[in-house]
N, C-alpha and C positions, 0 to 999 in steps of 0.2 A: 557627611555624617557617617555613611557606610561604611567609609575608608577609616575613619578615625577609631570608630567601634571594631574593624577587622585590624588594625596594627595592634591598638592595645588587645587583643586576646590573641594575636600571636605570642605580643610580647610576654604576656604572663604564661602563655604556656608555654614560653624555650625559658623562662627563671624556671617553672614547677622543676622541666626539664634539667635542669642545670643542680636544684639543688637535690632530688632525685639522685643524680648520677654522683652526686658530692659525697656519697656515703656507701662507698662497694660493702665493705664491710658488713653491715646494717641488711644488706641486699645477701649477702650470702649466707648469715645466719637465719637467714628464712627461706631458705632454699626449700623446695618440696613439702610447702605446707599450704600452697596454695591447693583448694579442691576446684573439681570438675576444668581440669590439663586440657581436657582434650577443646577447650575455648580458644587454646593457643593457636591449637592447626591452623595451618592457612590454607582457606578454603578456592577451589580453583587452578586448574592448571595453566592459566596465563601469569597467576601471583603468586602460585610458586617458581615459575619459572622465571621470574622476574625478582627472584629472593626477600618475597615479602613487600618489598618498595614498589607499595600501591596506596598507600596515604592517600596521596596528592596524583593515581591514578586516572585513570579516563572515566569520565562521568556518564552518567544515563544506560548502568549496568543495573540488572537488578543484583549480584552477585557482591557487587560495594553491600548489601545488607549485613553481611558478615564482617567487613571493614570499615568501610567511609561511609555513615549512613546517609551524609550528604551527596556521597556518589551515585546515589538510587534516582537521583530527581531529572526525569525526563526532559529534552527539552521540547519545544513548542510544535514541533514539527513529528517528533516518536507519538507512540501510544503506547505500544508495549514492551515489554522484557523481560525475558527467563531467562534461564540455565539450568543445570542438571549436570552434576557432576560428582566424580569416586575415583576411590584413590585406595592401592592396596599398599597398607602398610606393612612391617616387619610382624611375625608372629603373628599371623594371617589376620592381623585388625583389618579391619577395612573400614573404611570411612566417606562419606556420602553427603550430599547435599544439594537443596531443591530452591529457588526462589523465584516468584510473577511479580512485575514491578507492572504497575496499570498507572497510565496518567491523567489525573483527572480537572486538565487545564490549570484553570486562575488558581485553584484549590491543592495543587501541589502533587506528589505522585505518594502511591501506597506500595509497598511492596511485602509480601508475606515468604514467612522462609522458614527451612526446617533444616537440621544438620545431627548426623547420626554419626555415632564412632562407635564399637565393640568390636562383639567376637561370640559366636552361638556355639553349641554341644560339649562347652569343654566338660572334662572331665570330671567328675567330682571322689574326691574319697572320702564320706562320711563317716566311715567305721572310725571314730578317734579311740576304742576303747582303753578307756580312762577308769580305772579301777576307782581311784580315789575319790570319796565322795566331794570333795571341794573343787578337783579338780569339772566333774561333770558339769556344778551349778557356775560352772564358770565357759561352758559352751553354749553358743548363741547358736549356732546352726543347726536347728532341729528338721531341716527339711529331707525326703529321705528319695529324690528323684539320684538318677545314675548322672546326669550330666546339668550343668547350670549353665548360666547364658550371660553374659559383661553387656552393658549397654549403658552411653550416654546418648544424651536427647535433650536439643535444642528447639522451640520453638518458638517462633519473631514475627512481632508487625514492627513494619518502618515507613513512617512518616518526613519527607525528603520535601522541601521549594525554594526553587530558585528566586532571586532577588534581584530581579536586572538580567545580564547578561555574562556577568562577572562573579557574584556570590551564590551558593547554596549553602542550608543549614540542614540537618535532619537529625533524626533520635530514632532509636530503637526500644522497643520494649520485646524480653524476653523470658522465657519460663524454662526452667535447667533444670533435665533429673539425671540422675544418675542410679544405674540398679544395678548389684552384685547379689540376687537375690533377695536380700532386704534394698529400698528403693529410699534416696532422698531428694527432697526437692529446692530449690531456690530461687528468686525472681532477679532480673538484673537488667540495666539500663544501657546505653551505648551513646554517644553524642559528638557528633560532628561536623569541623566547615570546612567547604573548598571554597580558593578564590583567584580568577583567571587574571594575573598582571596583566594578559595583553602580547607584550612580544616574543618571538617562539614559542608561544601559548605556554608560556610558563604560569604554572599553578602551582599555590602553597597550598599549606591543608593542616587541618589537627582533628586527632580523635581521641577521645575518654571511653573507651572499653569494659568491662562487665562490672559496673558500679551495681552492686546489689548484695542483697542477704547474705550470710554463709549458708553452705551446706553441710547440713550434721548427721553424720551415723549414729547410732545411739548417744552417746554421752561425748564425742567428737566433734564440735566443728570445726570447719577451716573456710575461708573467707575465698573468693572466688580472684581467675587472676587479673588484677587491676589491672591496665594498661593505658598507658598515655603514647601518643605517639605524636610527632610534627612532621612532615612531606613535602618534598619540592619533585616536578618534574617540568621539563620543556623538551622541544625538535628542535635540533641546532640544523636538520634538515628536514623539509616541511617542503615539499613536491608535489605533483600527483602520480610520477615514476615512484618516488621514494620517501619515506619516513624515517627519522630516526629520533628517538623518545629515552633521554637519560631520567631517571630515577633514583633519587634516594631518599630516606626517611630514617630519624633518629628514635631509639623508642625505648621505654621502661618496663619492663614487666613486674607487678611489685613485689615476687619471691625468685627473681632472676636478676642477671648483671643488664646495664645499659647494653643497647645492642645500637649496630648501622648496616641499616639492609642498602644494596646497592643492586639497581637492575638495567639493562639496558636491548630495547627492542627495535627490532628492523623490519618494516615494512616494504613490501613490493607490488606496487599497485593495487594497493588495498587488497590485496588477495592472497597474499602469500607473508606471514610472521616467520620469524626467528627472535629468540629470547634470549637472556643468558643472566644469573643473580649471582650475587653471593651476599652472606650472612656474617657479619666482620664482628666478633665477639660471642661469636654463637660457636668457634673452634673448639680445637681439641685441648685442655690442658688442664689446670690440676688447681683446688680451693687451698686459702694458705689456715686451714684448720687441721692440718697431722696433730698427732699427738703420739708420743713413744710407743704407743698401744697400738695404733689405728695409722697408716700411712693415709695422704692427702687423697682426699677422695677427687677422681678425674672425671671432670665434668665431658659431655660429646651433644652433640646433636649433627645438626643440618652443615655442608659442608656449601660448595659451589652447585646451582641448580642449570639447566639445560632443557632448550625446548623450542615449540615451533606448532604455527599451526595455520590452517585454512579459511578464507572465511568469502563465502558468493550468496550473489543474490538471487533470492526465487522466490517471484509471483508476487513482488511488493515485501518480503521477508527478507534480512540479513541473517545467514546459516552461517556460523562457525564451529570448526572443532577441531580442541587443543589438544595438547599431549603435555608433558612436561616431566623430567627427572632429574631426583635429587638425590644426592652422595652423602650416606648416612656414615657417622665415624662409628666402629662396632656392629653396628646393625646391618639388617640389607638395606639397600637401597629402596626407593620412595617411587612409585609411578604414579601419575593421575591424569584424569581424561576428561573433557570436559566439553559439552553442547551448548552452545547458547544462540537464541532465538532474540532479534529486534525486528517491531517493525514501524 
């Protein structure tokens, strides 16, 4: 019955997939109208450095909060899992996030999470002076401090249980604000399954990402950015010298193009990572909307990612900690760093 119920919801999520990607077009007229971006980041520096393709990643993380909500769900033998991780972006963003996954047996695992993106003191220049009496009643920023402060804010419970030895399911429920001085808010949901075929521990996966409210500035809204994604990964070597863990995942963003994250991780006795992503549709090149007036606007982001990290045991504790960088087109480049605690 499991099996029959886990094919058909792969199946309809690689059609959603499929008819998703059947209209680039449609996808690129809504480009940058999705609110609260900063959902997109990928949080952690082993899924960045693995370029995203962490769908159908390694389970009994609390860090899957942010991804695979069904990757939060402990197994029988863990009790706990954190992380704690930051990442400094371009134009001194900086961006951060916390998540404790607790397991609570037969009843499944909880995990709570919080994820911060902005940027404090910037500058402000209030002075508009605007002679014009229409033009004044058409200024919204009456506040009269020297500098202002950009901040988004995530915060999440996630409900994750395994089904056997093979399925997990989980959801997330979360609350989005975003404050540029005036603040908006929105609620949004997440929903996820992984499921372990068995040989080279190959696992599939699908996720439904920030289904919820829009969020509206005054008389603005814009709808948060949807995402669908499907996941494959396996060890075509599977040792206790060695590991090796290919990863990909197809995924939609709904004011962005189809994307395929591809990642691939080496293991050396459990104690020694090396990583390496890239982001295949996420390159450098140009929307086919010119116009005589206006040459085509050239999209960029994330390029190939790069990374590597440590992880030993102490006192009944698994201590890791990653690194991870990624090659921005135009911008600086991307570092992040990341702790994580199992035990």
């Amino acid at each position: 019955m499991k099996t029959t119920l886990l094919r058909s919801a792969l199946a309809c999520g690689t059609c959603t997939l499929a008819l998703v990607a059947s209209s680039p077009a449609a996808a690129q007229s809504n480009a940058g109208r999705n609110g609260a971006k900063f959902l997109s980041i990928g949080v952690g520096a082993r899924e960045a450095a693995l370029g995203g393709a962490v769908t159908a990643g390694t389970g009994g993380d609390a860090i899957n909060a942010f991804w695979n909500p069904a990757g939060t769900a402990l197994a029988s033998g863990q009790k706990l899992s954190a992380s704690l991780d930051y990442g400094q972006w371009f134009a001194d963003l900086r961006h951060a996030s916390a998540a404790v996954g607790y397991n609570l047996g037969r009843n499944g695992t909880v995990t709570l999470g919080v994820q911060t993106f902005g940027l404090s003191g910037i500058a402000a220049n209030r002075q508009n002076g605007y002679a014009d009496p229409f033009l004044q009643t058409l200024v919204t920023d009456n506040n009269t401090s020297e500098t202002y402060d950009y901040l988004d804010l995530s915060a999440s419970a996630t409900y994750a249980r395994s089904f056997g030895n093979r399925l997990s399911l989980g959801a997330t429920a979360k609350v989005v604000n975003e404050s540029i001085d005036e603040s908006a808010s929105a609620v949004a949901f997440d929903f996820g399954s992984l499921y372990n075929v068995g040989p080279m521990n190959w696992q599939l996966a699908a996720r439904l990402s920030n289904l919820g409210t829009p969020i509206q500035f005054y008389n603005q809204a814009n709808p948060l950015p949807l995402t669908f994604s499907i996941g494959s990964s396996f060890y075509p070597v599977n040792t206790e010298q060695a590991r090796v863990m290919l990863a990909a995942d197809a995924l939609k963003i709904q004011d962005g193009r189809q994307r395929v994250n591809g990642g691939v991780e080496v293991s050396l006795y459990d104690l020694l990572f090396l990583r390496a992503g890239y982001k295949f549709g996420f390159a450098n090149g140009a929307e086919n909307d010119s116009t005589t007036i206006r040459q085509a606007t050239r999209y960029s982001a994330e390029n190939f990612s790069v990374g590597g990290g440590l992880q030993y045991r102490v006192s009944g504790y698994d201590l890791a900690l990653d690194y991870a960088y990624t090659n921005m087109e135009f911008v600086n480049d991307v570092h992040r760093i990341t702790l994580r605690l199992r035990r």
